[in-house]
C-alpha positions in Angstrom: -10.5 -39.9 -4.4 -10.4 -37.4 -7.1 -12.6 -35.0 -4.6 -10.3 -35.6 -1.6 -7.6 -34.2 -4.0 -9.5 -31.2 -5.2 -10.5 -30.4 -1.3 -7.1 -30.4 -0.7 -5.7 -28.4 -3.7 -8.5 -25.8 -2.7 -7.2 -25.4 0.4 -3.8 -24.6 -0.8 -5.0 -22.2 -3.2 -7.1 -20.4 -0.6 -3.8 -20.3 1.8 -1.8 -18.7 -1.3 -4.6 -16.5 -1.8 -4.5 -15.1 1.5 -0.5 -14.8 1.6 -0.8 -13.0 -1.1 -3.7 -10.5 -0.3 -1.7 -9.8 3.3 1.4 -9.0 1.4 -1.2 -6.3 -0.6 -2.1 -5.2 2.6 1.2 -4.5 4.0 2.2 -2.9 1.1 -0.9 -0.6 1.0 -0.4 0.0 4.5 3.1 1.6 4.2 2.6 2.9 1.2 -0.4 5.1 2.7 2.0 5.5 6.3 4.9 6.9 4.0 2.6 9.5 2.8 3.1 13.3 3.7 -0.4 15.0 4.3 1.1 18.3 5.0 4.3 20.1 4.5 7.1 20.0 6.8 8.3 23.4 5.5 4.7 25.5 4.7 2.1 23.5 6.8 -0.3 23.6 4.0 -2.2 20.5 3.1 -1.2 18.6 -0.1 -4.4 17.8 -2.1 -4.5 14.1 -3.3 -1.8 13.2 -5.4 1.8 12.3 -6.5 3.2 15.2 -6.0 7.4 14.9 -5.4 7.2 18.5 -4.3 4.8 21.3 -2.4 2.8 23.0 -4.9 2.8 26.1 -2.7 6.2 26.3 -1.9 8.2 23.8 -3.8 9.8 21.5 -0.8 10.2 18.3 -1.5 8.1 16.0 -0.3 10.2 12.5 -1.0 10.3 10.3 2.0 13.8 9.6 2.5 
């Protein structure tokens, strides 16, 4: 009995589990999408980082 219940409250916690790691991944995913590689103004590539604006020309780089 007490292992029937702790099969089953496994299997719920491995469902949860994996709700919550696709929800990580979906987030990852458009956080990575809303990222701007290269400026729509210069053309030059923005080095890896959080950069708000161009550091060669100064547009900014927010997605809207």
């Amino acid at each position: 009995m007490a292992t029937d219940i702790a099969v089953k409250l496994n299997a719920v916690n491995n469902k949860w589990v994996n709700a919550i790691n696709n929800q990580l991944s979906k987030r990852q995913i458009e956080q990575l999408s809303n990222h701007i590689s290269k400026c729509p103004n210069c053309g030059k590539q923005i080095p890896q980082g959080d950069f708000g604006f161009c550091p060669f020309c100064g547009t900014s780089l927010k997605v809207r």
